[in-house]
PQR file of N, CA, C, O and H, with PARSE charges and radii, in Angstrom:
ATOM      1  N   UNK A   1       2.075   9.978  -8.715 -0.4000 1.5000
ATOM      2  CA  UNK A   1       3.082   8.973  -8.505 -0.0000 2.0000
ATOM      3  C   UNK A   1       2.465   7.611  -8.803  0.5500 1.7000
ATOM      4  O   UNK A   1       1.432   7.117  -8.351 -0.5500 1.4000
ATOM      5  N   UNK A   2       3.111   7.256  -9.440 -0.4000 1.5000
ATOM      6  CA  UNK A   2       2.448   5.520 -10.445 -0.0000 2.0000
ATOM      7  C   UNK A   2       2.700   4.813  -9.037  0.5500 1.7000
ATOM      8  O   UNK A   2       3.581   5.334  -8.352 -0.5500 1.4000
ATOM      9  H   UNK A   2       3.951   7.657  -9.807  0.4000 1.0000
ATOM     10  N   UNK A   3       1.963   3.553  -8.442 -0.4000 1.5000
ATOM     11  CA  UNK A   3       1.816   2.790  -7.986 -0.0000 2.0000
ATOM     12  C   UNK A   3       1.180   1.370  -8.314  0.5500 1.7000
ATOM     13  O   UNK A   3       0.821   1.141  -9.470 -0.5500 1.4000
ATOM     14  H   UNK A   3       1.248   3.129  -8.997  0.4000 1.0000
ATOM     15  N   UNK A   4       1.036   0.422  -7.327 -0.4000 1.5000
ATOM     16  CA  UNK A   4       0.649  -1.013  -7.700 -0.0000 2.0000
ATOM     17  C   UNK A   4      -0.528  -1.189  -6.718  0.5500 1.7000
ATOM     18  O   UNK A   4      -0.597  -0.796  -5.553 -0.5500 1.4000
ATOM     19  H   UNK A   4       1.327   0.607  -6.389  0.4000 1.0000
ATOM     20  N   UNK A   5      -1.441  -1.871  -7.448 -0.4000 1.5000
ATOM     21  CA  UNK A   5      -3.065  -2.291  -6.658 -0.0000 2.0000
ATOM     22  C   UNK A   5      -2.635  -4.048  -6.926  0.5500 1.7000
ATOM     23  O   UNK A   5      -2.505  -4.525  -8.054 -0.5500 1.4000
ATOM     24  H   UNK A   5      -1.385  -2.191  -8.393  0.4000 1.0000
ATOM     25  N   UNK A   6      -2.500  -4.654  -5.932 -0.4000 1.5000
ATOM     26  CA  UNK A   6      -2.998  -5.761  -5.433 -0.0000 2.0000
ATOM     27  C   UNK A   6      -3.993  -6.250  -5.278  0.5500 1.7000
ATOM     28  O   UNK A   6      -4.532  -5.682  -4.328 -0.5500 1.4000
ATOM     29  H   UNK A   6      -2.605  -4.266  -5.016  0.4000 1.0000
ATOM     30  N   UNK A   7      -4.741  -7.184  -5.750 -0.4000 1.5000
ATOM     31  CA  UNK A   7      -6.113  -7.536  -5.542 -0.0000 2.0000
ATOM     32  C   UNK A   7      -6.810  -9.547  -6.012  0.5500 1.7000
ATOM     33  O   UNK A   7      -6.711 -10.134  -7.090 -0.5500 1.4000
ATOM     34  H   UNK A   7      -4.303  -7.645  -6.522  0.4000 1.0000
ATOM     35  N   UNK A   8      -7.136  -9.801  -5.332 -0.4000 1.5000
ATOM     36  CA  UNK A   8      -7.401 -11.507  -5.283 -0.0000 2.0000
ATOM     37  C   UNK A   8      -8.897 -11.441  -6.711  0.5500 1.7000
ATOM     38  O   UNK A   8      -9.249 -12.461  -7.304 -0.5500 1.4000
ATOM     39  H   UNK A   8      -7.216  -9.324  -4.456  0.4000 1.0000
ATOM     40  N   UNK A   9      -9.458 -10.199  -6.945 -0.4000 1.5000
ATOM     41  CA  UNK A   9     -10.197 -10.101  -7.840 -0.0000 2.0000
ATOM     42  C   UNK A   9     -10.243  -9.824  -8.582  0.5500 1.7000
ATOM     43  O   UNK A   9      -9.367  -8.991  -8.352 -0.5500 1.4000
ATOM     44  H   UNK A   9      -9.173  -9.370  -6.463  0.4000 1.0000
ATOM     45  N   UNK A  10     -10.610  -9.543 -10.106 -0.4000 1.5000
ATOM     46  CA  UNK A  10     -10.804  -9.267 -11.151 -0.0000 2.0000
ATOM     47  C   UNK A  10     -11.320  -7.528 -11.367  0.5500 1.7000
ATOM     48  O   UNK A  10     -12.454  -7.472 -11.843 -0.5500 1.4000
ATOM     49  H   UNK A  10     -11.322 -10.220 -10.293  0.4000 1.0000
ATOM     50  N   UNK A  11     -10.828  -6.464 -11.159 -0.4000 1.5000
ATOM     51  CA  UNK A  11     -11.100  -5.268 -11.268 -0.0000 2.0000
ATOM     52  C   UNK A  11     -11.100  -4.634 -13.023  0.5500 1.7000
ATOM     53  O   UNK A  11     -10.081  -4.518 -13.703 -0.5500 1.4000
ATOM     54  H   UNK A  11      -9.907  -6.510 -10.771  0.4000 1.0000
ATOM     55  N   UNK A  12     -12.564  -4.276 -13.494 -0.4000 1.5000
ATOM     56  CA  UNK A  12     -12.624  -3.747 -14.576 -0.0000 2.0000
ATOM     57  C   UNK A  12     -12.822  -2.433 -14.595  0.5500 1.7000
ATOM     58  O   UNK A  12     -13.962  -1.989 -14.725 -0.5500 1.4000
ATOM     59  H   UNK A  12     -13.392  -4.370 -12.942  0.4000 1.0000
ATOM     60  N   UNK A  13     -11.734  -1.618 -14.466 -0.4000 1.5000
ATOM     61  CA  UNK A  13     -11.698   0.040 -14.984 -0.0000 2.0000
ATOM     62  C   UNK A  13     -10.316   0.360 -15.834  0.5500 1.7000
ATOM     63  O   UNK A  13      -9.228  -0.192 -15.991 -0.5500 1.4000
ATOM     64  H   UNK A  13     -10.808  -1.979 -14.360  0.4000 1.0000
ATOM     65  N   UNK A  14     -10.991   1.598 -16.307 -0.4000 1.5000
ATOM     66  CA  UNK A  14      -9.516   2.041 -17.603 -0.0000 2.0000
ATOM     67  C   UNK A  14      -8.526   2.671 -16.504  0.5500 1.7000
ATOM     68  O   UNK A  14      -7.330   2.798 -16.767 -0.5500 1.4000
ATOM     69  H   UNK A  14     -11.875   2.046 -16.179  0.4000 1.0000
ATOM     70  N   UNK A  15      -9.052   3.056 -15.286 -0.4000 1.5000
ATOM     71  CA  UNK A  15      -7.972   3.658 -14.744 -0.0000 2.0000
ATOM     72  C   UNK A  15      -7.933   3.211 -13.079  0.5500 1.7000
ATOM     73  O   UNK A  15      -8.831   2.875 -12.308 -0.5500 1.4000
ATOM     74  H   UNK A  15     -10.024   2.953 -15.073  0.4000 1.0000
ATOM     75  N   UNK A  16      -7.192   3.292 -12.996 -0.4000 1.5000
ATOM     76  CA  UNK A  16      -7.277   3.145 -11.205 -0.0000 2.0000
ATOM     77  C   UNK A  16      -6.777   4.417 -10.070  0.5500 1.7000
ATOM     78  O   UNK A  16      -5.703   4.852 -10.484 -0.5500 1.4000
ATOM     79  H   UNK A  16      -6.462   3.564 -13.623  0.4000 1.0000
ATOM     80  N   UNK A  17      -7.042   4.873  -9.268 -0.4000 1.5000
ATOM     81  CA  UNK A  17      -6.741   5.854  -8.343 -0.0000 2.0000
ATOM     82  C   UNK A  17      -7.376   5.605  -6.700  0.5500 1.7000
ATOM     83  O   UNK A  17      -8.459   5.143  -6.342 -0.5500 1.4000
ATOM     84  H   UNK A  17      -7.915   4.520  -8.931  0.4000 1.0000
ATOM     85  N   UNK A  18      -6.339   6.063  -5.993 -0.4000 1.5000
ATOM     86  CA  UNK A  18      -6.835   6.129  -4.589 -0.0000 2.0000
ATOM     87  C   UNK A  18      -8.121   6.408  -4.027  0.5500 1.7000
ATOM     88  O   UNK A  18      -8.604   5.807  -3.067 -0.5500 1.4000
ATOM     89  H   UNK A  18      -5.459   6.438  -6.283  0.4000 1.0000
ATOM     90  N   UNK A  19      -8.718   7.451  -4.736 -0.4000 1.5000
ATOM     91  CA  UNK A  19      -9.947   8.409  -4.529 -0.0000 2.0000
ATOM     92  C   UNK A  19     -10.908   7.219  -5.300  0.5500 1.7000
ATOM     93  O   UNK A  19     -11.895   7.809  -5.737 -0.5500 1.4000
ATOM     94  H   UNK A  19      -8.326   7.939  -5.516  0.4000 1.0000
ATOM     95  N   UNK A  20     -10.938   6.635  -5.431 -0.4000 1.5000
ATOM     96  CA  UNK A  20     -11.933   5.021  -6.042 -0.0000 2.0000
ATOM     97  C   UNK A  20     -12.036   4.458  -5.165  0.5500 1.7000
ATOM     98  O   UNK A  20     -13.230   4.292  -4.917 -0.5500 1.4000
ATOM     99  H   UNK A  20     -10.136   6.155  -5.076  0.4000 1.0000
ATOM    100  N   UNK A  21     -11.227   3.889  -4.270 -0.4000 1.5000
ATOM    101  CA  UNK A  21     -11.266   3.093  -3.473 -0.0000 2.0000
ATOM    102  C   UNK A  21     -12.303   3.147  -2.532  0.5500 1.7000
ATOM    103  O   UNK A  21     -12.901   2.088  -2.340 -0.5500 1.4000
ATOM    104  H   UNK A  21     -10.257   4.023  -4.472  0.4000 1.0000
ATOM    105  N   UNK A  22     -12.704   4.272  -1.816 -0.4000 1.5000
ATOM    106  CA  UNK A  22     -13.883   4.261  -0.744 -0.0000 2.0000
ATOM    107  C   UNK A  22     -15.329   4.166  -1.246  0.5500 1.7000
ATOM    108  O   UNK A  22     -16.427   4.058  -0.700 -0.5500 1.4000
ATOM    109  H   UNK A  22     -12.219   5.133  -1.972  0.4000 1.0000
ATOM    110  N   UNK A  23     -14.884   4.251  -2.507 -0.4000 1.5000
ATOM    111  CA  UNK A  23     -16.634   4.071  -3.520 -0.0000 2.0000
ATOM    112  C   UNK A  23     -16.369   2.797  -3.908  0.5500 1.7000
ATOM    113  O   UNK A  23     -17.400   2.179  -3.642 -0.5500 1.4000
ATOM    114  H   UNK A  23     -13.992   4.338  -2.951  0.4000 1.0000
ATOM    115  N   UNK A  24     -15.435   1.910  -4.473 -0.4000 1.5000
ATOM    116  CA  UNK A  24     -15.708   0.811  -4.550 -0.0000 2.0000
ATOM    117  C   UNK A  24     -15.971  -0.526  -3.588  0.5500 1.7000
ATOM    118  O   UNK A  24     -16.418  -1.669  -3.676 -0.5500 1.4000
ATOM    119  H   UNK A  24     -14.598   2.411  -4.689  0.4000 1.0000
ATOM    120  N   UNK A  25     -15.385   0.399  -2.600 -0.4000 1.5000
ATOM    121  CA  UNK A  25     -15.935  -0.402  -0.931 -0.0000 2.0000
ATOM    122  C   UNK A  25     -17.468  -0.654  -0.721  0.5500 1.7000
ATOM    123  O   UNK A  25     -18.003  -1.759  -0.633 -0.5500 1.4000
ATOM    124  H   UNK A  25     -15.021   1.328  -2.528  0.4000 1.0000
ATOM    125  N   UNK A  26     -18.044   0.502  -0.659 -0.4000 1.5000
ATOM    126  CA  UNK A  26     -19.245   0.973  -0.920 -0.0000 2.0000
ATOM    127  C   UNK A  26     -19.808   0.213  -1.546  0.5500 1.7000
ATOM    128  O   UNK A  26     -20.497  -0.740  -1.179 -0.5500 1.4000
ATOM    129  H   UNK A  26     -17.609   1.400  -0.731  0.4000 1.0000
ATOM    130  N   UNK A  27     -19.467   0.710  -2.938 -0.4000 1.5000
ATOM    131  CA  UNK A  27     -20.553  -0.523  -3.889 -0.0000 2.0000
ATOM    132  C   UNK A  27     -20.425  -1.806  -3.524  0.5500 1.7000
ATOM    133  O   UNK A  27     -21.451  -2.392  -3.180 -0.5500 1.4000
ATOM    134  H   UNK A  27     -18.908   1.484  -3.236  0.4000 1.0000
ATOM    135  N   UNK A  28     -19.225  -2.480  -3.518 -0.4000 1.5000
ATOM    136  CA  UNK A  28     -18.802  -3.954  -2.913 -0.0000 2.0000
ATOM    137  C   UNK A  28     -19.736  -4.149  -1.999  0.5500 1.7000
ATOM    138  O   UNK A  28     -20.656  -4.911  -2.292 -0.5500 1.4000
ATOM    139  H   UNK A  28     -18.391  -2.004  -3.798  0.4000 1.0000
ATOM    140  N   UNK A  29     -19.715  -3.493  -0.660 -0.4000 1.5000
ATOM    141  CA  UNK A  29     -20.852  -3.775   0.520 -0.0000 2.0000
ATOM    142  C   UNK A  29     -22.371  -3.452   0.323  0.5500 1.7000
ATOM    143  O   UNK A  29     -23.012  -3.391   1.373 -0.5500 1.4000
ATOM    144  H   UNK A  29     -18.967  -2.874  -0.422  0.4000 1.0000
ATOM    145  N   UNK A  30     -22.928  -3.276  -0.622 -0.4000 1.5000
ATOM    146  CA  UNK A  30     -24.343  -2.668  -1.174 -0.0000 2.0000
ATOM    147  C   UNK A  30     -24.774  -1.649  -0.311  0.5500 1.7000
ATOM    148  O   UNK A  30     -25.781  -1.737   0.393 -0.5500 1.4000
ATOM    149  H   UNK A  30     -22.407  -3.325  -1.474  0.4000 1.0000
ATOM    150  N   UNK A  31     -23.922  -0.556  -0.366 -0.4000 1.5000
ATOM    151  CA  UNK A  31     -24.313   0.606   0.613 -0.0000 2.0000
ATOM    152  C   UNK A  31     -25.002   2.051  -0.626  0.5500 1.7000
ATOM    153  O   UNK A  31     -24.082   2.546  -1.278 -0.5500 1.4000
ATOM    154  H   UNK A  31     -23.105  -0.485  -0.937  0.4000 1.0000
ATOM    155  N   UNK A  32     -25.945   2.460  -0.830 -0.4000 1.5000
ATOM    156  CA  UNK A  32     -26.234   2.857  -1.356 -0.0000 2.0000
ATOM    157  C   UNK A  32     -25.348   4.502  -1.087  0.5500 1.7000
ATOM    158  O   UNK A  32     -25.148   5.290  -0.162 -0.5500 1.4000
ATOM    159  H   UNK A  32     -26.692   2.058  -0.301  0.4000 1.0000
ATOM    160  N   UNK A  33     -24.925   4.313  -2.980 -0.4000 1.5000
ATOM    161  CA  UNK A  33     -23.865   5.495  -3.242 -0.0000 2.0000
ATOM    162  C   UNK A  33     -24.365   6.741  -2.718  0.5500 1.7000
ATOM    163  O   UNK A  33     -25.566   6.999  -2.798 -0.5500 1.4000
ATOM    164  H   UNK A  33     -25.087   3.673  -3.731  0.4000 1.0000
ATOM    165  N   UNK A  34     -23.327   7.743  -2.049 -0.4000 1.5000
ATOM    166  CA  UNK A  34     -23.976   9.144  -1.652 -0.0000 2.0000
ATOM    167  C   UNK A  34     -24.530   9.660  -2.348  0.5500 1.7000
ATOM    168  O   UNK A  34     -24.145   9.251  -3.444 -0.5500 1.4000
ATOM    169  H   UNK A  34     -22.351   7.533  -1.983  0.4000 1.0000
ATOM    170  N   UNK A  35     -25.508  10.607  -2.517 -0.4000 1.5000
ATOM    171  CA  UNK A  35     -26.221  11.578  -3.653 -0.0000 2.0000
ATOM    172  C   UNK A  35     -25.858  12.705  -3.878  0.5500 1.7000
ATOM    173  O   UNK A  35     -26.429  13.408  -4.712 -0.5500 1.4000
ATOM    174  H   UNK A  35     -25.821  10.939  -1.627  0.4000 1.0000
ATOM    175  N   UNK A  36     -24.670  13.165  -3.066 -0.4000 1.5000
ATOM    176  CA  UNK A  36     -24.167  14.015  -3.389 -0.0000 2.0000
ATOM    177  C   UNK A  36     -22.837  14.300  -4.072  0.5500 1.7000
ATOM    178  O   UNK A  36     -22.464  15.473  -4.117 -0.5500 1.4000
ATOM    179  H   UNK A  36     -24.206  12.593  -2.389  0.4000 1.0000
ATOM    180  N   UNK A  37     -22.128  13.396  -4.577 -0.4000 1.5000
ATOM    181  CA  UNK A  37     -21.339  13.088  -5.134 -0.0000 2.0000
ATOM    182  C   UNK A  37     -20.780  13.771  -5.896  0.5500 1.7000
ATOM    183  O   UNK A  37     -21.655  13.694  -6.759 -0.5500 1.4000
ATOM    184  H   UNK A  37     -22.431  12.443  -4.540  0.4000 1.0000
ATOM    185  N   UNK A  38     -19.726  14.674  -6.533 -0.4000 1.5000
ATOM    186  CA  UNK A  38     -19.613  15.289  -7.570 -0.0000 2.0000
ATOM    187  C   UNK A  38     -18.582  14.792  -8.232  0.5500 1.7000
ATOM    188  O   UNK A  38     -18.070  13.776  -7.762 -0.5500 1.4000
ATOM    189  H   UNK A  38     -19.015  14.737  -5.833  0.4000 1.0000
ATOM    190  N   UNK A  39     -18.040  15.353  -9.437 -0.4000 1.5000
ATOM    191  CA  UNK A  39     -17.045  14.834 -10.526 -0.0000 2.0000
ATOM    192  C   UNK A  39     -15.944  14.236  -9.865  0.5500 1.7000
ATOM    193  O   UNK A  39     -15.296  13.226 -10.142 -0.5500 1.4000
ATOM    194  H   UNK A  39     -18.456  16.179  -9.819  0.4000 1.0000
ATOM    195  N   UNK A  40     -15.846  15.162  -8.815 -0.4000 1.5000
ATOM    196  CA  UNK A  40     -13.999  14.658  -8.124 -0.0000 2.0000
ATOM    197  C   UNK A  40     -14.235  13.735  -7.426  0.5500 1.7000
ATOM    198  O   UNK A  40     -13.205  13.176  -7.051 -0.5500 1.4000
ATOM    199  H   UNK A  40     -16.373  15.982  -8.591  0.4000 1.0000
ATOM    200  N   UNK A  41     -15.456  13.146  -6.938 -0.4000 1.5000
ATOM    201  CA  UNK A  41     -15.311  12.007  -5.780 -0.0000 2.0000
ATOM    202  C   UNK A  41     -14.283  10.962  -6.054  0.5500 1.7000
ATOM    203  O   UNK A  41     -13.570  10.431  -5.202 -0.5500 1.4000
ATOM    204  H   UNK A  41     -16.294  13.600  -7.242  0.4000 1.0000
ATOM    205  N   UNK A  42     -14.283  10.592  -8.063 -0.4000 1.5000
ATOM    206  CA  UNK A  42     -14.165   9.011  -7.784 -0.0000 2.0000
ATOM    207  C   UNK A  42     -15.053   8.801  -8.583  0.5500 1.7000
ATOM    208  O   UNK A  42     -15.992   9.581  -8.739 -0.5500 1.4000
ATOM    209  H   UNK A  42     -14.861  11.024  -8.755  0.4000 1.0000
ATOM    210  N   UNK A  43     -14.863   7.351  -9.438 -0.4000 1.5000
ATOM    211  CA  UNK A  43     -15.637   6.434  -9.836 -0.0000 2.0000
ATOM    212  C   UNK A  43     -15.162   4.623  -9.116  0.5500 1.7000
ATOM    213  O   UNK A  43     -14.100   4.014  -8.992 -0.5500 1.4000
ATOM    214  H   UNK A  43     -14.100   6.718  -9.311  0.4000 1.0000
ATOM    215  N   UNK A  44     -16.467   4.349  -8.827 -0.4000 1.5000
ATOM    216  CA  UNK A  44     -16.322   2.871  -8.073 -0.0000 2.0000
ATOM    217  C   UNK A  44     -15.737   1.708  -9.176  0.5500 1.7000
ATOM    218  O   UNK A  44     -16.340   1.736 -10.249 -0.5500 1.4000
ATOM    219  H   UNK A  44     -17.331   4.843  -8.928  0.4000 1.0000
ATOM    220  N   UNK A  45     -14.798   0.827  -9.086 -0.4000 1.5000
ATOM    221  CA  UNK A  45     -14.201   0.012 -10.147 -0.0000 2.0000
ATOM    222  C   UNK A  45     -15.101  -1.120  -9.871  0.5500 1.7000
ATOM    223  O   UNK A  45     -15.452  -1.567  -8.779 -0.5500 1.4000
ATOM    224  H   UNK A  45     -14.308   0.805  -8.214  0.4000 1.0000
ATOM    225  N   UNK A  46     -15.462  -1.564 -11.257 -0.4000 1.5000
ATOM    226  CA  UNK A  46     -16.698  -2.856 -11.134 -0.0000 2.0000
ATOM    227  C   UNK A  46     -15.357  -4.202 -10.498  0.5500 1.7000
ATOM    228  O   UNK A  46     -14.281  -4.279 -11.091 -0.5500 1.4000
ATOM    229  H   UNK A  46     -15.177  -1.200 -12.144  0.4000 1.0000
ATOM    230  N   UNK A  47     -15.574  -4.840  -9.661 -0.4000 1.5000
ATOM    231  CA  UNK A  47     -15.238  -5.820  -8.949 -0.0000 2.0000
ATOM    232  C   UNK A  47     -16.075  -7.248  -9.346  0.5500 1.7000
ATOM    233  O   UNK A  47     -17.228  -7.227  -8.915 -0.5500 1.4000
ATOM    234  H   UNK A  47     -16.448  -4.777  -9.179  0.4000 1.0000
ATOM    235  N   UNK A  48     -15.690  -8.552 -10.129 -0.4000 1.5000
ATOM    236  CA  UNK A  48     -15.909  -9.270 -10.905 -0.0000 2.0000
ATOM    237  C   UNK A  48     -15.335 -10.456  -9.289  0.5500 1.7000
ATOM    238  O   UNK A  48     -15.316 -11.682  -9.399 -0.5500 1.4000
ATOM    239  H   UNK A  48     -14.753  -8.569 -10.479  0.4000 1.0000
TER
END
């Protein structure tokens, strides 16, 4: 289901999804990414 991301920042990814969001928190706060991570986690959206 297509939706809308709101954001006061500059977000650079080709795609956006829900399942991003708790990794780009992450990276945002310099919390070092889990190591266990696999394909489905998510990719973190670079935040500019």
């Amino acid at each position: 289901m297509p939706g809308v991301i709101f954001s006061n920042r500059k977000l650079d990814a080709s795609r956006f999804g829900l399942i991003d969001v708790g990794l780009t928190a992450i990276n945002y706060l310099g919390v070092p990414m889990p190591e266990d991570r696999g394909p489905l986690d998510g990719k973190p959206w670079t935040v500019r």
